[in-house]
Structures are given as structure tokens and as C-alpha cells.
C-alpha positions, 0 to 999 in steps of 0.5 A: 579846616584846610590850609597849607603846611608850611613848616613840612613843606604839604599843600592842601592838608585837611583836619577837624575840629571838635567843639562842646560847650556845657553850662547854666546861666542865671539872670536878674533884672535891675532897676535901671532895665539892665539885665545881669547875668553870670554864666559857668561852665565847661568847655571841650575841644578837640582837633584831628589830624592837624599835620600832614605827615601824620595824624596827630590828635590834641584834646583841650579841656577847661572851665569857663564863667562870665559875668556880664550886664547887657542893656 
């Protein structure tokens, strides 16, 4: 990503971002046609570099589920 420092006054800074997602899902088909499906996992993030006057690093880490139908 790229973009302007606004609060340190650097133009034209750069960083990276990082991003892993691990997880199942498990589906089931219901009588109206509709599939149902739950999902669980984690999720990893990592963001390099994110201020021009140093190189400062941030990691994020979490887990997710999600229940959902879809037609």
C-alpha cells in the first residue's frame, strides 16, 4: 500500500500487508434448496513498515466462525 503521512508530514510512504486465513467449512443441503453452511477458523495479519520515520511492524491475530445460508 502507499499513501501520504499525514500526521508526519512524509509523502509517498510504502508498507506491506500480510494476510493468512486458515479454516473448514461444513455444508448441508435443506429441503427448500438452500444450502446452510458454518464455517470456523483463524486468521493472521501482518502490517510492515506502516510509518514513514521508522519501521514499526503490527501483528493481528484471531478467530472467526460464520453461519450462513445461501440460496
Amino acid at each position: 500500500m502507499y499513501g501520504n503521512d499525514v500526521g508526519s508530514g512524509f509523502d509517498d510512504i510504502t508498507f506491506s500487508i500480510t494476510e493468512i486465513q486458515l479454516g473448514v467449512q461444513a455444508k448441508r443441503r435443506l429441503n427448500s434448496g438452500a444450502t446452510m453452511f458454518v464455517r470456523t477458523g483463524v486468521e493472521a495479519q501482518y502490517y510492515n513498515g506502516i510509518s514513514a520515520a521508522d519501521s514499526e511492524m503490527l501483528g493481528l491475530f484471531g478467530f472467526f466462525a460464520t453461519l450462513g445460508v445461501q440460496r
